[in-house]
Backbone bond lengths (Angstrom), bond angles and torsions (degrees), N, CA, C in turn:
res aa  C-N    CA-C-N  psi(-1)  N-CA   C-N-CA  omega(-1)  CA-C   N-CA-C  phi
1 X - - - 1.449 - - 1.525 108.75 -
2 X 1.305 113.03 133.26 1.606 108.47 172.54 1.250 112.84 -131.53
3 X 1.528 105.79 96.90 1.645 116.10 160.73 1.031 106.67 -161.99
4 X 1.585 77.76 163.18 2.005 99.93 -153.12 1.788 85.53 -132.01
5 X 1.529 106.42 163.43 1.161 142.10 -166.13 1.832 114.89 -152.66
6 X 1.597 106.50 114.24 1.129 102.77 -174.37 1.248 124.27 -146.73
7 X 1.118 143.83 132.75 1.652 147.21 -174.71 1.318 96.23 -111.83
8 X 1.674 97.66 151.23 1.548 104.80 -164.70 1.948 108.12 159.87
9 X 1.444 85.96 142.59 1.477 72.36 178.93 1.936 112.92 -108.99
10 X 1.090 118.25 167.13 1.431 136.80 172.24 1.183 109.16 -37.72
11 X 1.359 130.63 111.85 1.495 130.77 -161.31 1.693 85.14 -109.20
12 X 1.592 123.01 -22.76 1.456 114.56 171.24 1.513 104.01 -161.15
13 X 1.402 102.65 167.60 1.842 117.50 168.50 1.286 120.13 -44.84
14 X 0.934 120.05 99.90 1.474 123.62 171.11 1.724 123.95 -7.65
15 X 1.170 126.62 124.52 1.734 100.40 178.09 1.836 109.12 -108.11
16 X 1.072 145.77 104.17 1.052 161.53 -115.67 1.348 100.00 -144.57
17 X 1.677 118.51 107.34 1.431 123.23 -174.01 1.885 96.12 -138.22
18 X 1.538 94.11 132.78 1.971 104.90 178.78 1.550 94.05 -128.20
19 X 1.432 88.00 123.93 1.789 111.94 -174.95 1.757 84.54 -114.49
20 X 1.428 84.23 148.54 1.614 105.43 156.62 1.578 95.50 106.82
21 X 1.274 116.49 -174.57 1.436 133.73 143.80 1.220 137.97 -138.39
22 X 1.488 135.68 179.25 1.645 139.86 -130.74 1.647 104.19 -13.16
23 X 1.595 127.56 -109.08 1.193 112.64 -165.64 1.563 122.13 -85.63
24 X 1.397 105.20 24.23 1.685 107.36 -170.86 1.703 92.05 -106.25
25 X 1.005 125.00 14.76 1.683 109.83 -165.75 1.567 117.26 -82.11
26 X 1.173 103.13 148.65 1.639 91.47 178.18 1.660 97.69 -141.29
27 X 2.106 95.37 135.18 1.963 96.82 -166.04 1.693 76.74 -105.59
28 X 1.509 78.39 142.15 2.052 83.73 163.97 2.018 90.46 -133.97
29 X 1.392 90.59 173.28 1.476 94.71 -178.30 2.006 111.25 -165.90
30 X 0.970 89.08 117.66 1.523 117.56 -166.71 1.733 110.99 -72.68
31 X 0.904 138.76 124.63 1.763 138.14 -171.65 1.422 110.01 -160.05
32 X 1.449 119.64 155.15 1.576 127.56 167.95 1.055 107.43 -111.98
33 X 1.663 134.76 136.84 1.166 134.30 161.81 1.175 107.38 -98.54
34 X 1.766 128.23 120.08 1.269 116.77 149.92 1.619 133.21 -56.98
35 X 1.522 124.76 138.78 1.304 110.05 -137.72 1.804 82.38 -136.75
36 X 1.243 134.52 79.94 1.588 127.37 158.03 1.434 128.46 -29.12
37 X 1.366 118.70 90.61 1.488 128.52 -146.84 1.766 81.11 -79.53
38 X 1.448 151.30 -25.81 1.114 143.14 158.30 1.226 118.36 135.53
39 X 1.329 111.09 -10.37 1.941 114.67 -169.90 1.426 94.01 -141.83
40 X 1.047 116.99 -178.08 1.280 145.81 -156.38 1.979 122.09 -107.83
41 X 1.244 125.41 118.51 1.471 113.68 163.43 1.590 111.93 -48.28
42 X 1.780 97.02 -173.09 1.522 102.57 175.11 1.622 105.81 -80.03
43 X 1.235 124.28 -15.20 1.565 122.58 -172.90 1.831 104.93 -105.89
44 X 1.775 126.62 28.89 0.928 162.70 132.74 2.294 87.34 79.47
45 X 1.026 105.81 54.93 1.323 124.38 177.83 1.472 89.52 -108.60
46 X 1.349 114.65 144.40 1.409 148.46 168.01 1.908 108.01 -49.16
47 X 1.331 121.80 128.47 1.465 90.19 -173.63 1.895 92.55 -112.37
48 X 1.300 108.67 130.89 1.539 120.94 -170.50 1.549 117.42 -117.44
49 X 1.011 95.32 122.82 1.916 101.72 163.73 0.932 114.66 -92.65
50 X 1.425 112.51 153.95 1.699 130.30 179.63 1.482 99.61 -101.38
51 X 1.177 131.12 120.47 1.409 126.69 177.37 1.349 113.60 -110.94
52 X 1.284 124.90 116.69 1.591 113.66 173.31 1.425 127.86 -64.16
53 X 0.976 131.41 126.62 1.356 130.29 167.99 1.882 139.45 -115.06
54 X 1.084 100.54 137.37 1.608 102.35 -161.95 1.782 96.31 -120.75
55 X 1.788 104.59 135.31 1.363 114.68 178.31 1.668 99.83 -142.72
56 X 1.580 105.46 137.97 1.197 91.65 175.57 1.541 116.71 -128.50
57 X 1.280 131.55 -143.04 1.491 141.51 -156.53 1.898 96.87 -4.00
58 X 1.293 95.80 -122.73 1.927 112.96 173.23 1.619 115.00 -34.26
59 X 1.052 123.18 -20.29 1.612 147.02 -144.51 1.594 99.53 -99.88
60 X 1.818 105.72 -52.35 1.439 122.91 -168.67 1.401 114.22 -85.91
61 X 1.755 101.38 -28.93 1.423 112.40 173.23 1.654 139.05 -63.91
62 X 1.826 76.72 -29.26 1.638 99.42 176.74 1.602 110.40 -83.12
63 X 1.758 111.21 -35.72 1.680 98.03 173.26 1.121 121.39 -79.29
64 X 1.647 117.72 -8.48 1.576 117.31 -167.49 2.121 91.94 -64.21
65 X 1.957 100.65 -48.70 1.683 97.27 179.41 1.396 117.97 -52.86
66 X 1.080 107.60 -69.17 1.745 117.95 -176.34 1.221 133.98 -67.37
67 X 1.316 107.26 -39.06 1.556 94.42 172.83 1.531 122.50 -105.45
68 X 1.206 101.72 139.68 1.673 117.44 179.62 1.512 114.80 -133.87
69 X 1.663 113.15 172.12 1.450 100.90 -176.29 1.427 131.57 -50.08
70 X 0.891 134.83 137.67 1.724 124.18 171.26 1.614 116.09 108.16
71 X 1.918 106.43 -26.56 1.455 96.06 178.64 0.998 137.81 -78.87
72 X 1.077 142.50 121.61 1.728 152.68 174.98 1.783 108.61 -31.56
73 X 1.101 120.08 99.27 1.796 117.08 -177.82 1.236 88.98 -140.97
74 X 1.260 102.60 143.38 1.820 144.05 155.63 1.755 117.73 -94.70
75 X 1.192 103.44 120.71 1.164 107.55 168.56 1.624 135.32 -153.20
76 X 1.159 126.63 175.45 1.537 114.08 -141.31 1.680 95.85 -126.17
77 X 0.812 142.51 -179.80 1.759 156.74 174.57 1.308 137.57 122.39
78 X 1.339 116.83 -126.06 1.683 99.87 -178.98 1.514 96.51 -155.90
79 X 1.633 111.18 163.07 1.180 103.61 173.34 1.822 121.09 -101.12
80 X 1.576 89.98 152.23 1.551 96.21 -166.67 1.609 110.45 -102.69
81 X 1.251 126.62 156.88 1.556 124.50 134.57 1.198 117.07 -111.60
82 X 1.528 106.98 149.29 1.449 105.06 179.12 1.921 85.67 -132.22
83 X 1.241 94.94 148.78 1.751 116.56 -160.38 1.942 89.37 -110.71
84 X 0.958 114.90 122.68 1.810 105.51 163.68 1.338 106.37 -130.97
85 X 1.287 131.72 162.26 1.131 137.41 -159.35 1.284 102.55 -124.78
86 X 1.713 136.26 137.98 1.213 116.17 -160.00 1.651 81.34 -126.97
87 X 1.653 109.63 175.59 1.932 112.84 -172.08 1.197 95.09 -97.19
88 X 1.693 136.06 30.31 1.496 111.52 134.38 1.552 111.80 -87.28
89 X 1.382 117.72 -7.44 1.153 121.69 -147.15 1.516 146.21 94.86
90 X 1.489 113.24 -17.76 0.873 114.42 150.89 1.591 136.35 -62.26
91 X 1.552 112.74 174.71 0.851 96.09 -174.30 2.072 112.64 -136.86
92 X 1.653 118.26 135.45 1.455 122.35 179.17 1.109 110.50 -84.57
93 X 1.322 113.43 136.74 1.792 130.89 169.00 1.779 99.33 -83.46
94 X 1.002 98.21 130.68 1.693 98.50 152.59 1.582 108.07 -136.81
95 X 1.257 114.24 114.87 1.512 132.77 157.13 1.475 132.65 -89.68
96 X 1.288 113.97 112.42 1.438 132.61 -170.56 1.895 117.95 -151.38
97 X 1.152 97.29 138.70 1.210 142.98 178.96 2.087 99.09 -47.95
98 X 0.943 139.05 82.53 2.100 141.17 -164.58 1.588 67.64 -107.97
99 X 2.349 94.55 104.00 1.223 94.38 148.22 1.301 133.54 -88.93
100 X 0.899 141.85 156.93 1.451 150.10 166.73 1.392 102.99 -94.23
101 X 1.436 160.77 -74.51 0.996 149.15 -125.84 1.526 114.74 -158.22
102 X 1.259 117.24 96.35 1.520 127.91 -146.20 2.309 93.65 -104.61
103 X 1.415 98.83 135.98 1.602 101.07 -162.56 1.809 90.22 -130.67
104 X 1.285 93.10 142.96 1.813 95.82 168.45 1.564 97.74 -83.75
105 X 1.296 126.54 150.69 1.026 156.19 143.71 1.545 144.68 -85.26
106 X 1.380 117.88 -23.23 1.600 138.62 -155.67 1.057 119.49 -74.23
107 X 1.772 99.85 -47.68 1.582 109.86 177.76 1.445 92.60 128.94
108 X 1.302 120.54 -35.69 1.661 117.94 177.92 1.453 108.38 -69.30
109 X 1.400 104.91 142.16 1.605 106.75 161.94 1.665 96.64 87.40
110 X 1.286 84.46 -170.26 2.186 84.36 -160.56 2.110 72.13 -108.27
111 X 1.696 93.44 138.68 1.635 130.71 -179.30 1.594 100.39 -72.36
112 X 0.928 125.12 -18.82 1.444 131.41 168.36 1.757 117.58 -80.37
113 X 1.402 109.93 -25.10 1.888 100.95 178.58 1.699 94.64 -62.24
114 X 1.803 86.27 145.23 1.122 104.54 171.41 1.619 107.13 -160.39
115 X 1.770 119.00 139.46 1.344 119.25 -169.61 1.764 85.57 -120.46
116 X 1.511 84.88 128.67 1.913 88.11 149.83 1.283 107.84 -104.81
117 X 1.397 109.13 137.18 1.080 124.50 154.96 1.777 132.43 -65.73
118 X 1.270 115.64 128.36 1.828 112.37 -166.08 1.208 85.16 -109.89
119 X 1.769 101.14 130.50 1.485 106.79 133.25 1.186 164.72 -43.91
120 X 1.306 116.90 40.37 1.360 127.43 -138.89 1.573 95.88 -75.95
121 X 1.419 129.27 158.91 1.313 119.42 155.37 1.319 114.63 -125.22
């Protein structure tokens, strides 16, 4: 089974890119969640991951509104690889977090909004 579940706030601005045109378009949108791994270094600092995160069509539209740096969000999905092939031939990993189901966290707004994200292609 692969899913993950995570609270965390906006480590940055959303980056929000729409390819295609009229009904062929597809929005994806790129984000880090800071992620409180729960304990402490030896110099008693918080120890934090940067998690990448990827949302797309309805999914990307809803974080491009709501989320911005600093806000507290929960969200639900699975983890991805994406394989790219570069023109020496080698080849880049990119690992990220394909949310499905993006939740406020903060305290603002009613604790119940919730957007699913569709797969649209």
């Amino acid at each position: 089974m692969n899913s993950i579940n995570l609270i965390g706030r906006i480590a940055s601005d959303p980056q929000v890119k729409t390819y295609g045109e009229g009904e062929k378009t597809f929005t994806n949108a790129l984000y880090r969640i800071a992620g409180d791994r729960g304990y402490k270094d030896k110099e008693d600092k918080p120890v934090v991951d940067f998690l990448l995160c990827k949302s797309v069509n309805n999914g990307a539209k809803f974080v491009e509104k709501y989320f911005k740096k600093g806000k507290r969000v929960g969200i639900s999905g699975c983890l991805q690889v994406d394989v790219i092939e570069r023109e020496d031939g080698k080849y880049d990993y990119m690992t990220y977090v394909y949310v499905k189901n993006h939740y406020f966290a903060d305290g603002s707004g009613s604790t119940s909004s919730k957007e699913t994200g569709t797969e649209e292609a």
